[in-house]
LUMSEVO-188429 format. One record per residue (C-alpha): z, x, y; residue number from 0. Coordinates in pm, 1 decimal, decimal comma, padded with zeros to 6 digits. Example, Ala and Ser with C-alpha at 12.3 -4.5 7.8 and 13.67 -1.06 7.14 Angstrom:
2
ATOM|zz|xx|yy|num
ATOM|00780,0|01230,0|-00450,0|0
ATOM|00714,0|01367,0|-00106,0|1
// end
This chain:
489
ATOM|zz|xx|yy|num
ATOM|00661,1|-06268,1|04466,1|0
ATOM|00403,7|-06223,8|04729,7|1
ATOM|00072,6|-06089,9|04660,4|2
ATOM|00122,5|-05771,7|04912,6|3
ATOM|00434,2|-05727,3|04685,5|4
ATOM|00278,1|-05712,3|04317,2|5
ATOM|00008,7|-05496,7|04422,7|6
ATOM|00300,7|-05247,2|04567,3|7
ATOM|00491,3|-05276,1|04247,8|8
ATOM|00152,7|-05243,2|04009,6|9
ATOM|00111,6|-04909,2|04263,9|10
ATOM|00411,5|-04757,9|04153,1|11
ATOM|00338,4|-04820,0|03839,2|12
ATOM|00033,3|-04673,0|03799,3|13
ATOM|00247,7|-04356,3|04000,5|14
ATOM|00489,8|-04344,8|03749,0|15
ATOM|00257,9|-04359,4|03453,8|16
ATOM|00018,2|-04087,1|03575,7|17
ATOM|00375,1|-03907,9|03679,4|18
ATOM|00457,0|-03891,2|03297,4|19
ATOM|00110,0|-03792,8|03159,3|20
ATOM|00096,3|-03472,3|03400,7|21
ATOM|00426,4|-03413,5|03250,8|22
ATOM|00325,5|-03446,8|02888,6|23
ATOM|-00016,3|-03245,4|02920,1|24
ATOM|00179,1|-02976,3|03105,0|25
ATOM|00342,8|-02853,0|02791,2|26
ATOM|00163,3|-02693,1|02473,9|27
ATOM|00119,5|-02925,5|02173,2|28
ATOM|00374,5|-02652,1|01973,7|29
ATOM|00605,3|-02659,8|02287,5|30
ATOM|00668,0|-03034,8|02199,9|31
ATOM|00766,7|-03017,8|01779,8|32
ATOM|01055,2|-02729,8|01683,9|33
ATOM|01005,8|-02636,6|01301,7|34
ATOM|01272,0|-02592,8|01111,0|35
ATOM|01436,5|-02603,2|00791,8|36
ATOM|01766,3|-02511,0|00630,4|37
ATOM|01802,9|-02433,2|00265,2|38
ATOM|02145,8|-02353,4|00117,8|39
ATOM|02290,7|-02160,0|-00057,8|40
ATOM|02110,3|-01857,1|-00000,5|41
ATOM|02122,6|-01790,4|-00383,4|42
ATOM|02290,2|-01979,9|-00665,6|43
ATOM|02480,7|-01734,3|-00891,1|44
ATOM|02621,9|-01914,1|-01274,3|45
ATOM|02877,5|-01648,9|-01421,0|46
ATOM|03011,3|-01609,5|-01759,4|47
ATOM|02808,5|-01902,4|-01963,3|48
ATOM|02566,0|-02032,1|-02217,5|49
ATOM|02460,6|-02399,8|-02229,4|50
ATOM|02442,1|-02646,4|-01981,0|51
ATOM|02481,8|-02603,2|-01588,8|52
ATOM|02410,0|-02768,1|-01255,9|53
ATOM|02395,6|-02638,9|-00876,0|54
ATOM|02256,7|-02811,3|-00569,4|55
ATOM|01989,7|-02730,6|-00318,1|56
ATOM|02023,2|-02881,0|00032,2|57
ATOM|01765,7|-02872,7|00208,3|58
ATOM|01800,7|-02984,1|00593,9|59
ATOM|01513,0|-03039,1|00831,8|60
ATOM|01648,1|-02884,7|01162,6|61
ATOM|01374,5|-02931,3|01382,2|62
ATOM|01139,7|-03250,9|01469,9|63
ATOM|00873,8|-03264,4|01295,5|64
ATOM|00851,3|-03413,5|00978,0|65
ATOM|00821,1|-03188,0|00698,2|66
ATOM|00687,6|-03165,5|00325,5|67
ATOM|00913,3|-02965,7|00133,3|68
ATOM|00773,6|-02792,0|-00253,5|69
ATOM|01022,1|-02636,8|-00477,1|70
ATOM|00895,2|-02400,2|-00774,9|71
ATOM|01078,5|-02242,5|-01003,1|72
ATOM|00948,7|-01880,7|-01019,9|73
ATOM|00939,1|-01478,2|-01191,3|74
ATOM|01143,3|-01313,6|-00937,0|75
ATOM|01097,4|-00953,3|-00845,2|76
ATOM|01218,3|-00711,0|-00591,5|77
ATOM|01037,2|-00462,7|-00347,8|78
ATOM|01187,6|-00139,7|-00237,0|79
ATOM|01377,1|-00251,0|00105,2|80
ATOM|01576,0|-00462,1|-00157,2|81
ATOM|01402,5|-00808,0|-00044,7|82
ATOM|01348,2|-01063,4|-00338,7|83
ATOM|01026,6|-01183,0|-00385,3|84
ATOM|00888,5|-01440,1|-00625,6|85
ATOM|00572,1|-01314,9|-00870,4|86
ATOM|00354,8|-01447,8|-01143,2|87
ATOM|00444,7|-01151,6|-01429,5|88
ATOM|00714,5|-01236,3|-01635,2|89
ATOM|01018,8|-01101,4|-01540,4|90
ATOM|01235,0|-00907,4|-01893,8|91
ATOM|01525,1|-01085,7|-01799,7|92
ATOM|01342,4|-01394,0|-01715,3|93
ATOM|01582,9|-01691,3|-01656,4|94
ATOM|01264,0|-01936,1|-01509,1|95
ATOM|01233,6|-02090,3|-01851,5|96
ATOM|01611,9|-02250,1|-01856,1|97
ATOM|01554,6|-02400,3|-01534,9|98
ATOM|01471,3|-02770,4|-01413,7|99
ATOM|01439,5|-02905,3|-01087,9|100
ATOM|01444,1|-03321,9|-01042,4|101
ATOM|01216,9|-03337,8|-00824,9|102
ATOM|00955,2|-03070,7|-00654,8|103
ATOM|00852,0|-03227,1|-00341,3|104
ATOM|01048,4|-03368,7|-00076,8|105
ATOM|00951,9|-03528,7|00258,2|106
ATOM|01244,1|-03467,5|00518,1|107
ATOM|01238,9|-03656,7|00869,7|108
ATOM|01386,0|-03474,4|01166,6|109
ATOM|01760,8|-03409,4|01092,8|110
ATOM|01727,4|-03570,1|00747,1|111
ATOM|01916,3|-03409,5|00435,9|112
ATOM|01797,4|-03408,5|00059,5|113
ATOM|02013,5|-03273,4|-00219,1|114
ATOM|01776,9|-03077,1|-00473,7|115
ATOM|01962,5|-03074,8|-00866,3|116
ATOM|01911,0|-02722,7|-01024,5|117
ATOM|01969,9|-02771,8|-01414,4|118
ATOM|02016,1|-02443,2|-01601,6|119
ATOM|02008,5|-02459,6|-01998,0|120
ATOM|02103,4|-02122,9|-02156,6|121
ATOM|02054,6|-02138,0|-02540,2|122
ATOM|02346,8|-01962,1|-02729,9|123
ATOM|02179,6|-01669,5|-02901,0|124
ATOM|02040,4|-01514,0|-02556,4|125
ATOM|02130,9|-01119,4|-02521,0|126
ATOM|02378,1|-00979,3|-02304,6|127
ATOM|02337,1|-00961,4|-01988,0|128
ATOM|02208,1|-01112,4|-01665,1|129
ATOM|01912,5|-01376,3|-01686,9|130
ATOM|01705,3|-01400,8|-01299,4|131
ATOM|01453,8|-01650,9|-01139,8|132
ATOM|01388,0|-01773,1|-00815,7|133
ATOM|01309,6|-02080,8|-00692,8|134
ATOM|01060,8|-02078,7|-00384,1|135
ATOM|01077,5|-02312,7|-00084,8|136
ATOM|00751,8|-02418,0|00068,1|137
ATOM|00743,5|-02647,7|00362,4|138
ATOM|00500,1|-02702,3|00604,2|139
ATOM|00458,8|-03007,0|00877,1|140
ATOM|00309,9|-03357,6|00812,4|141
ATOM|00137,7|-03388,1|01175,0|142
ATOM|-00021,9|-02987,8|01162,2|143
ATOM|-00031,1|-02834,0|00842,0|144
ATOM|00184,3|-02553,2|00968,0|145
ATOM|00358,1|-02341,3|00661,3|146
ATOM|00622,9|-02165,0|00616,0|147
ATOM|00845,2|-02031,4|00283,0|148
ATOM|01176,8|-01876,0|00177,5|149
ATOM|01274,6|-01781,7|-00154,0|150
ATOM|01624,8|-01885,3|-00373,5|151
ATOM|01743,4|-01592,6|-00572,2|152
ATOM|01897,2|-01768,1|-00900,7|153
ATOM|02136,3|-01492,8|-01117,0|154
ATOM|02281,7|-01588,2|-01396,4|155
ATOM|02596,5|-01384,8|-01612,5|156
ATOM|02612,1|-01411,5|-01923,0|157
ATOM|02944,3|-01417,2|-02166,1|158
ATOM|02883,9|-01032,7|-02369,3|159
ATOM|02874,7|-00677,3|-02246,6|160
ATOM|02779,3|-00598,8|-01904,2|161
ATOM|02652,6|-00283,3|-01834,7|162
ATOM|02699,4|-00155,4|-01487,8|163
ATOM|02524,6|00198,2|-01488,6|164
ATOM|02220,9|00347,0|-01240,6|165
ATOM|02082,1|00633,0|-01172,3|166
ATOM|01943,0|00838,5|-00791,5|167
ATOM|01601,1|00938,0|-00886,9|168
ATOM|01501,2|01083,5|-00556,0|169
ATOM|01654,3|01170,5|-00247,0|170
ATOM|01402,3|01322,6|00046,3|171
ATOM|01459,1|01373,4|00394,3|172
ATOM|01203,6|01320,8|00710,5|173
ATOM|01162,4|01404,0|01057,3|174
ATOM|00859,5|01264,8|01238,7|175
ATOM|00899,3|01523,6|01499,4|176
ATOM|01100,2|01767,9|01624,0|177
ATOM|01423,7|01625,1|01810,3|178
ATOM|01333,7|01312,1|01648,0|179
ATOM|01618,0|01194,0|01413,7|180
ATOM|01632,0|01317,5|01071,3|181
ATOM|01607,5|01023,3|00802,5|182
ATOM|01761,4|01022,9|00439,7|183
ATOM|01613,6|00850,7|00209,3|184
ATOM|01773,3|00757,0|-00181,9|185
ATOM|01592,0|00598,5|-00430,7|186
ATOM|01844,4|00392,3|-00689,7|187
ATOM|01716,4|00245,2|-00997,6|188
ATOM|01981,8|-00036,6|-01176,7|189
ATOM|01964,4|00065,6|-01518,7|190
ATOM|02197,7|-00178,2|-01640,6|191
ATOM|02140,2|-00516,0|-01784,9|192
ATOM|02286,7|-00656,9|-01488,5|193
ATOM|02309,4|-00698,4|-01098,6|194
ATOM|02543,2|-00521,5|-00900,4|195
ATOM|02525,5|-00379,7|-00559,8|196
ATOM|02635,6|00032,7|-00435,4|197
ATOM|02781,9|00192,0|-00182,8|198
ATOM|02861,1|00527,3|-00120,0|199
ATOM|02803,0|00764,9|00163,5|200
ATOM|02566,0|01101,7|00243,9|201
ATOM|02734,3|01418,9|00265,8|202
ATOM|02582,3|01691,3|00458,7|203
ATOM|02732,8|02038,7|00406,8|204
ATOM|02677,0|02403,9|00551,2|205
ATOM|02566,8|02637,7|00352,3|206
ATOM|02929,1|02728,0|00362,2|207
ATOM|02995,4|02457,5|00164,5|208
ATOM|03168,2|02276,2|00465,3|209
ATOM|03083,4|01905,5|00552,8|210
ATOM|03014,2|01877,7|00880,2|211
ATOM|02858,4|01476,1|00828,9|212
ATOM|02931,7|01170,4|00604,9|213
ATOM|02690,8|00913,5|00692,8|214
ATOM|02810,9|00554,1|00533,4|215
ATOM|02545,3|00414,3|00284,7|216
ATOM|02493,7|00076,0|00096,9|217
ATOM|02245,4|-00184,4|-00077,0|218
ATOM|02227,7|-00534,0|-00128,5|219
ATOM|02238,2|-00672,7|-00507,7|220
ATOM|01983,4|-00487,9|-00724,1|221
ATOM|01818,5|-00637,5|-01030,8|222
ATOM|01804,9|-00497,2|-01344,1|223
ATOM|01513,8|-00194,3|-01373,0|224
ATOM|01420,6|-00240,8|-01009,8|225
ATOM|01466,7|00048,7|-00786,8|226
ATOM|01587,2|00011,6|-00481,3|227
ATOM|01618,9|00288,5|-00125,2|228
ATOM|01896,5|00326,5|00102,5|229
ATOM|01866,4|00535,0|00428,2|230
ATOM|02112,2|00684,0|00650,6|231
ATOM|01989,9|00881,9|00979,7|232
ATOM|02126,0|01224,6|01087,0|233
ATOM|02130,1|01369,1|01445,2|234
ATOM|01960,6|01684,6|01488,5|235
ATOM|02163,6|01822,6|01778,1|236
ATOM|02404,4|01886,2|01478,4|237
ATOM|02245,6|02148,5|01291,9|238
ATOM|02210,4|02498,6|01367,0|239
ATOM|01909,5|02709,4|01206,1|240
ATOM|01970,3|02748,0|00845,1|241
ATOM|02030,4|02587,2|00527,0|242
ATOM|02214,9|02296,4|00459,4|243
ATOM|02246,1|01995,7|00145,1|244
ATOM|02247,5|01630,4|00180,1|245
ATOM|02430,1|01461,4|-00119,6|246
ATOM|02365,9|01127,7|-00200,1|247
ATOM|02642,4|00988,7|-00377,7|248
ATOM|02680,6|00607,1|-00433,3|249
ATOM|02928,8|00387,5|-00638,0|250
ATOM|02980,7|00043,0|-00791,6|251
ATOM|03335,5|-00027,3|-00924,2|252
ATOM|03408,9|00233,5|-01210,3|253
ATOM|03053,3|00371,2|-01193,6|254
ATOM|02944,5|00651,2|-00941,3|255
ATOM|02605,8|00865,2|-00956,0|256
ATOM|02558,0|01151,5|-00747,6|257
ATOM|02236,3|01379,3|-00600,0|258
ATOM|02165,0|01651,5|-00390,5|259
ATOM|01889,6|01798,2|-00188,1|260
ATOM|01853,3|02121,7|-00006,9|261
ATOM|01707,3|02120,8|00354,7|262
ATOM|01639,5|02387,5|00647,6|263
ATOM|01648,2|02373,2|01016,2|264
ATOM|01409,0|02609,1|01114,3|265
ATOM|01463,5|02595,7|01489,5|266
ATOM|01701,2|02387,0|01718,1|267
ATOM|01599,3|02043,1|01642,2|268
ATOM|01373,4|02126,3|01393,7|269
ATOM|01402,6|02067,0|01014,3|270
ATOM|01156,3|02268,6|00746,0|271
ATOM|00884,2|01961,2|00613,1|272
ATOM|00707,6|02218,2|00319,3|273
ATOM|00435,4|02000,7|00196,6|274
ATOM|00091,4|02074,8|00052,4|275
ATOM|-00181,8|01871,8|-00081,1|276
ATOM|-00513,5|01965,9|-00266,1|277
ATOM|-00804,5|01873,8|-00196,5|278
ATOM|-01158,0|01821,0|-00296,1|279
ATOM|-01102,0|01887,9|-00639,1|280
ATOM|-01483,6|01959,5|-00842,6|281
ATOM|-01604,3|02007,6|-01203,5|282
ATOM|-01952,2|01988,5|-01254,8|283
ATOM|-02092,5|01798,2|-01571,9|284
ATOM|-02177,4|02037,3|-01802,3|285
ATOM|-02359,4|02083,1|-02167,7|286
ATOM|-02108,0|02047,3|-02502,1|287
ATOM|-01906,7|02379,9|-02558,4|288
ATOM|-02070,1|02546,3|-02197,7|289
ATOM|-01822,6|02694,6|-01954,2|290
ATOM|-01667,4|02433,2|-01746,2|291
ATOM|-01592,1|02564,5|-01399,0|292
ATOM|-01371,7|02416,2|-01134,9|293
ATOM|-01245,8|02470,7|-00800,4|294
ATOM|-00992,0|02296,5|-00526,3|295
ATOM|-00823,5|02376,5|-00202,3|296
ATOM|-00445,2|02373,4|-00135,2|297
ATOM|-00404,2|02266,9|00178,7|298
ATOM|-00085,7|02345,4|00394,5|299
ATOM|00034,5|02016,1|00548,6|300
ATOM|00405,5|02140,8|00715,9|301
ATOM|00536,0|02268,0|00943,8|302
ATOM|00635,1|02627,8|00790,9|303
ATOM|00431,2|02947,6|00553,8|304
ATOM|00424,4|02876,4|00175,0|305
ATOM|00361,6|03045,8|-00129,0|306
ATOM|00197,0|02839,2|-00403,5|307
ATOM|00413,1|02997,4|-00628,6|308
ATOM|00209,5|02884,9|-01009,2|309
ATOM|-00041,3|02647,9|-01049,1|310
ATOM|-00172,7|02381,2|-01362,9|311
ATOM|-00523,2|02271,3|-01517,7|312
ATOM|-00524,1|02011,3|-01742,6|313
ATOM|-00798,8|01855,0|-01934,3|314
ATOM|-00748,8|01539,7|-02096,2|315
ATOM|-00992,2|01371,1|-02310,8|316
ATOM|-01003,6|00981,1|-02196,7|317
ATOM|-01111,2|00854,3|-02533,8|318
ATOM|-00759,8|01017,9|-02704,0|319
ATOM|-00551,7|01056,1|-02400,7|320
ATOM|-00505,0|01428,9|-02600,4|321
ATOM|-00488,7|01697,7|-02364,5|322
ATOM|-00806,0|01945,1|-02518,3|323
ATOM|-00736,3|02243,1|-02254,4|324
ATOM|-00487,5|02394,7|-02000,0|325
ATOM|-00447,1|02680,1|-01817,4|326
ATOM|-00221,5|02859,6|-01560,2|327
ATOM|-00245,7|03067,6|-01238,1|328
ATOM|-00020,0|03248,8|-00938,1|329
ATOM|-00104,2|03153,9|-00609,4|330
ATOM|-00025,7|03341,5|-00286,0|331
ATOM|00049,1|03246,0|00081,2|332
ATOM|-00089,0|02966,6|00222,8|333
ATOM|-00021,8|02995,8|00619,9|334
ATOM|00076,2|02662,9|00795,5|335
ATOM|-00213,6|02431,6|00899,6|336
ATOM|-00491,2|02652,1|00683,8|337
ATOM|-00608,9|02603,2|00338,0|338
ATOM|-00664,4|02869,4|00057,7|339
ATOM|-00976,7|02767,1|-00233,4|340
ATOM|-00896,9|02833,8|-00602,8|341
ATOM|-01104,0|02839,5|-00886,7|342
ATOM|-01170,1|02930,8|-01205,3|343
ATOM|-01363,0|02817,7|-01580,8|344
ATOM|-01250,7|02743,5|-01940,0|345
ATOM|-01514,1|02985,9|-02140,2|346
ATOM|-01514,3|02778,6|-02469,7|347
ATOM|-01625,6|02436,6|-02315,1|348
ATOM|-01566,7|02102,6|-02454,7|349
ATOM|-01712,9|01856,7|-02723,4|350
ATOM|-01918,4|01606,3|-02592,7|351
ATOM|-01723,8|01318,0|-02400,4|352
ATOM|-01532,2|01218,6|-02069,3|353
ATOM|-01235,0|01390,0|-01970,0|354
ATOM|-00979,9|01420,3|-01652,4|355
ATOM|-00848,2|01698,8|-01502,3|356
ATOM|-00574,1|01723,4|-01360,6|357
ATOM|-00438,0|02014,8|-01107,2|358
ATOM|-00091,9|02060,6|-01000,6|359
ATOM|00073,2|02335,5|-00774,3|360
ATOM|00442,9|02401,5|-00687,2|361
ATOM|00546,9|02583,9|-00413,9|362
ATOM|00863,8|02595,0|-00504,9|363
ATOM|01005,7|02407,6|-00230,8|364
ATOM|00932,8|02011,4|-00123,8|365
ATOM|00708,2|01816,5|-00403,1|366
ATOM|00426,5|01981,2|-00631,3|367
ATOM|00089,8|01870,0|-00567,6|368
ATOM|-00144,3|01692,7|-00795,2|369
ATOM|-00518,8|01563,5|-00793,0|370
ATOM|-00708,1|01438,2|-01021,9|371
ATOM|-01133,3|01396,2|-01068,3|372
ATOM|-01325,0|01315,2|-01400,2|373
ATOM|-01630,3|01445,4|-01548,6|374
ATOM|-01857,0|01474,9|-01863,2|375
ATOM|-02011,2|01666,0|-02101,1|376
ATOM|-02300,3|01593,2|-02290,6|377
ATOM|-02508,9|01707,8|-02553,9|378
ATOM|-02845,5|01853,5|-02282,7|379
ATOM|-02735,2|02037,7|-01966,4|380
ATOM|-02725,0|01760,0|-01702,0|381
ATOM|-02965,6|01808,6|-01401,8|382
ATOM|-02909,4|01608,0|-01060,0|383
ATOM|-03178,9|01652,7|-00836,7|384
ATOM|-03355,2|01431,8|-00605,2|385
ATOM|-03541,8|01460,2|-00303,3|386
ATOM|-03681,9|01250,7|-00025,7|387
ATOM|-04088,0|01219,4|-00078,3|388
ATOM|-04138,1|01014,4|00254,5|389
ATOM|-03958,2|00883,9|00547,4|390
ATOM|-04080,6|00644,4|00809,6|391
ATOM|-03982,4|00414,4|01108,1|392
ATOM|-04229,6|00141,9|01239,7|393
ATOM|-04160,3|-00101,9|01546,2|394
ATOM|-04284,5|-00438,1|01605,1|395
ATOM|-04248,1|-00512,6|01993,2|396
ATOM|-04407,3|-00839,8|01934,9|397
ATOM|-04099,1|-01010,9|01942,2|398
ATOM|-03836,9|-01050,2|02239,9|399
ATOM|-03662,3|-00810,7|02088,5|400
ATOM|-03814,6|-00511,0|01916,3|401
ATOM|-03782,9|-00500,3|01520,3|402
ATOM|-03764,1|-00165,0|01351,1|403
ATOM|-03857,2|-00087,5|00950,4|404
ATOM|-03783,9|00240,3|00746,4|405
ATOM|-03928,6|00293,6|00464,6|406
ATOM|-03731,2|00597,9|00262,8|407
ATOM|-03897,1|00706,4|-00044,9|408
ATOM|-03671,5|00915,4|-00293,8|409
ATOM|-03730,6|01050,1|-00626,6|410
ATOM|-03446,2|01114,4|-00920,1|411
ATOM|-03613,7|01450,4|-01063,4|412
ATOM|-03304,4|01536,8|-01269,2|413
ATOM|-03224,1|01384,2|-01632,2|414
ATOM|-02940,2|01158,6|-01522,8|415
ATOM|-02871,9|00858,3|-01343,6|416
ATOM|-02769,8|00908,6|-00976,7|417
ATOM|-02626,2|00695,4|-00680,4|418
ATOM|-02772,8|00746,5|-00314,3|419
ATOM|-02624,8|00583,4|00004,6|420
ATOM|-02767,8|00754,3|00329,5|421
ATOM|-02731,7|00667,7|00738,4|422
ATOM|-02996,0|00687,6|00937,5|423
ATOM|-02877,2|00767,9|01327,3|424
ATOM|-03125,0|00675,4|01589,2|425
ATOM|-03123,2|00924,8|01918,5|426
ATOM|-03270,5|00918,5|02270,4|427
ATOM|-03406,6|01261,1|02456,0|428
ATOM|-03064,4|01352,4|02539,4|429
ATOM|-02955,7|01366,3|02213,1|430
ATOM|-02678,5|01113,1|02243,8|431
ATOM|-02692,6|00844,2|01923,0|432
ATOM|-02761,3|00488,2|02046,4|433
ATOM|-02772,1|00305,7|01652,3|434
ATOM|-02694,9|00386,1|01326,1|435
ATOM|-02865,7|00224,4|00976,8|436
ATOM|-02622,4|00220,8|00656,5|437
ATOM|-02866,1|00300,6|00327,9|438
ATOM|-02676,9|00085,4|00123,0|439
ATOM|-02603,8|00247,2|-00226,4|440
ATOM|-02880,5|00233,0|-00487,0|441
ATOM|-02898,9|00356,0|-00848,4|442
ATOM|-03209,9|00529,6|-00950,2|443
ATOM|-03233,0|00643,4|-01308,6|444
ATOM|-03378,0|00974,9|-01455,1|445
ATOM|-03694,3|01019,1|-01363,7|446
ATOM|-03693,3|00747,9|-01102,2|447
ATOM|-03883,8|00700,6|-00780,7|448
ATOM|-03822,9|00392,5|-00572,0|449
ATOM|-03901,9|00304,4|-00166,0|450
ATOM|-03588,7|00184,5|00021,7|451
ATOM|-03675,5|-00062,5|00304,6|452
ATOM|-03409,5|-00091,4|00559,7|453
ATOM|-03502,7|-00352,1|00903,4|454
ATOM|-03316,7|-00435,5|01225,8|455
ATOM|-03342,8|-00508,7|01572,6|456
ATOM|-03258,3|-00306,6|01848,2|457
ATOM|-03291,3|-00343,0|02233,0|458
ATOM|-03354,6|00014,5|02306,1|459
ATOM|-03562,6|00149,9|02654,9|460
ATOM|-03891,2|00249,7|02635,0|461
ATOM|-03929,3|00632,2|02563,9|462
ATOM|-03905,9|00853,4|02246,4|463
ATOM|-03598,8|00868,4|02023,9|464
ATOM|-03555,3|01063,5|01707,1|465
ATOM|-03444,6|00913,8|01379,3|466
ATOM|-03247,5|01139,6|01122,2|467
ATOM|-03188,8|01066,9|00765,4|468
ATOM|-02876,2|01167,1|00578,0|469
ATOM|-02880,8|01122,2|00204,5|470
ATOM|-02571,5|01156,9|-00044,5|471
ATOM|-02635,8|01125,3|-00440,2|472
ATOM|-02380,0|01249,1|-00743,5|473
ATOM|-02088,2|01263,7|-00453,5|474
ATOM|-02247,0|01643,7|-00432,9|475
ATOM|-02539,1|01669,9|-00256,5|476
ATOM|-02727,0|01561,8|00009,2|477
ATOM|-03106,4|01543,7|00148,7|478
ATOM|-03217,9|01489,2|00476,5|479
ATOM|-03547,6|01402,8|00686,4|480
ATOM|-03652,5|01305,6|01040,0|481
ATOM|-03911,9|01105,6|01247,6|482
ATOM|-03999,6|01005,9|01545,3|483
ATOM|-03993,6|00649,6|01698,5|484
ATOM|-04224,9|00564,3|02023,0|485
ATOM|-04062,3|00287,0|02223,1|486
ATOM|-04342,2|00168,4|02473,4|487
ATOM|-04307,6|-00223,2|02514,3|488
// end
């Protein structure tokens, strides 16, 4: 070969070469490995035995990247959508102590397949019943680290009674707006002692008592004491203003449980959402056996008038978990989107201790509303009080960029221990804020004075800005203060 000729063939060559590394760099490093892996069966169900028993896992890597592959045998548990999830609390009907796995970590090459043994030993004397554990699939790549998990549902059956049986604890309905579809929601609970899945349909009837809609309905398996929901979705262009009930009624072989609930269209398109919440809920600490006052607001969250028909009080000592008062109360009309303030006091007091309180009110249609707040009584009347002594901002526009320094000084004048957290909010001349300083929350004891130093930096223009001072302490009140910062760099 001539000389003219190896440098032409070295040429294309080198052509071909940098030809292939454009190629290569063109595509993404995760463009060039697929991850994947295949794990069968889905779940590994053992019927009608005690002892000994054996199932296989196959596990194939489907993409091409080499994987490591952990298997752990784990509490299983189940969320509301019916998924199964894997958890570290033990589990009633725990099966994860019968099982064995020979072996708990594989490494699979690209299209490689490893066979898993599951060994199940059931001792004789176990209750009736179904036994449940799941075995959970990590694998993640060699070359990245990248992870990724699936879980193995294993049921088990045991020889004995069975006890299908379950029970609709709720069924609500929702509309996130008007024309928006109109949602059904059931919550099942399995009470049984083992799994089974239902099915079952929503009935919607006039108040006529004719169905004009059976929506289908059904759940995956459900575990023993979990709860599960189903939904079902209604058209609104059905309805016409007035009342109407949605039945839930589900079924598993010979068992069947039924529910209903009563809804309202209040307009075309529109279905009745009564709600109410309460709010800001406040009892005072007080001296042993001193009137203890309270007060709340109900608060009108839907989308029609209520009446808060009767209303609760509760007071439940913590120490006992006995309730030591109660009272009761009519409400009135709360109009939609407003709030209405109740109050009132229970004369006698209370010993000295710390207690809840609880208040609930029913409007008689949608779900009662409860809150909840604690407080204490003691044997002195409790005094918060506190007040800001000094408050001061100095710069130091040494630096490149200027350096600020408050100095807050606050004194605890009551006889109990208090909590402060604060902002400070900088402003320029047109009162618009340009920073704001978090007081970060401090205890002071009774009696207590203490200086709060809070620094920062801040770029701000030369001119004159105002800082205010916003103090909270005991959750129920507040103490404020202002300066003045010069900016002239």
């Amino acid at each position: 070969m001539s000389m003219c000729k190896s440098v032409k063939v070295l040429n294309s060559l080198k052509i071909l070469l940098l030809t292939a590394v454009i190629a290569l760099s063109a595509f993404p490093d995760n463009a060039m490995g697929k991850i994947g892996l295949s794990v069968e069966p889905d779940r590994i169900e053992i019927t009608g035995r005690t002892g000994k028993a054996s199932k296989l896992i196959r596990l194939t890597n489907t993409g091409d990247e080499v994987l490591s592959v952990t298997l752990t045998v784990k509490e299983i548990a189940q969320n509301l959508n019916g998924a199964f999830i894997f958890s570290d609390v033990r589990f009633p009907r725990s099966a994860a102590a019968f099982i064995r796995l020979n072996t708990n970590v594989v490494e699979l090459w690209p299209d490689q397949i490893h066979e898993v043994n599951i060994d199940v030993d059931v001792p004789g004397n176990t209750p009736d019943g179904g036994l449940y554990a799941a075995v959970l699939v990590n694998y993640k790549t060699i070359s990245k680290g990248e992870e990724s998990e699936t879980v193995i549902p294993v049921m088990m059956v045991l020889p004995g009674r069975q006890i299908v049986k379950g029970e609709i604890s709720e069924v609500f309905l929702k509309q996130s707006a008007k024309g928006e579809p109109i949602e059904v929601t059931t919550i099942f609970k399995n009470s049984g002692n083992v799994h089974f899945a239902v099915a079952g349909k929503i009935r919607v009837k006039d108040q006529h008592e004719k169905e004009i809609a059976a929506v289908p309905v059904e759940s995956g398996i459900i575990l023993p004491g979990y709860s599960v929901q189903l939904k079902a979705i209604l058209n609104p262009d059905m309805f016409y203003v007035g009342s109407y009930t949605a039945e839930s009624v589900l079924q598993s072989g010979a068992f069947s449980n039924s529910r209903r609930k009563v809804f309202q269209i209040l307009q075309p398109l529109e279905m009745a959402q009564p709600r109410i919440s309460l709010a800001e809920l406040r009892v005072a600490n007080v001296e042993k056996f001193k009137p203890i006052t309270f007060q709340f607001n109900v608060v009108n969250e839907g989308n029609m008038g209520l009446f808060a028909e009767k209303g609760d009080i509760s007071i439940t000592d913590k120490a006992t978990g006995i309730v030591a008062a109660s009272t009761s109360f009519k409400g009135g009309a709360v109009p939609v989107k407003t709030s209405k303030k109740y109050g009132g006091s229970f004369p006698g007091g209370l010993p000295t201790g710390e207690y809840s309180i609880i208040a609930k009110v029913d409007c008689g249609m949608g779900d009662p509303a409860v809150t909840e707040t604690t407080f204490k009584v003691y044997e002195f009347t409790p005094v918060v009080k506190g007040e800001i002594t000094g408050f001061s901002v100095d710069i130091d526009a040494t630096g490149i960029v200027p350096s600020f320094e408050s100095k807050l000084t606050f004194k605890n004048s009551g006889n109990m221990p208090i909590y402060l957290e604060g902002m400070i909010e900088v402003k320029d001349s047109t009162d618009a804020v340009v920073d704001k300083i978090r007081i970060a929350r401090t205890e002071f004891g009774a009696g207590i004075a203490k200086v709060l130093v809070s620094k920062w930096e801040s770029n701000l223009p030369r001119g004159i800005y105002s800082a205010g001072l916003s103090v909270a302490f005991d959750e129920k009140n507040t103490a404020n203060a202002n300066t003045t910062i010069v900016v002239n760099p």
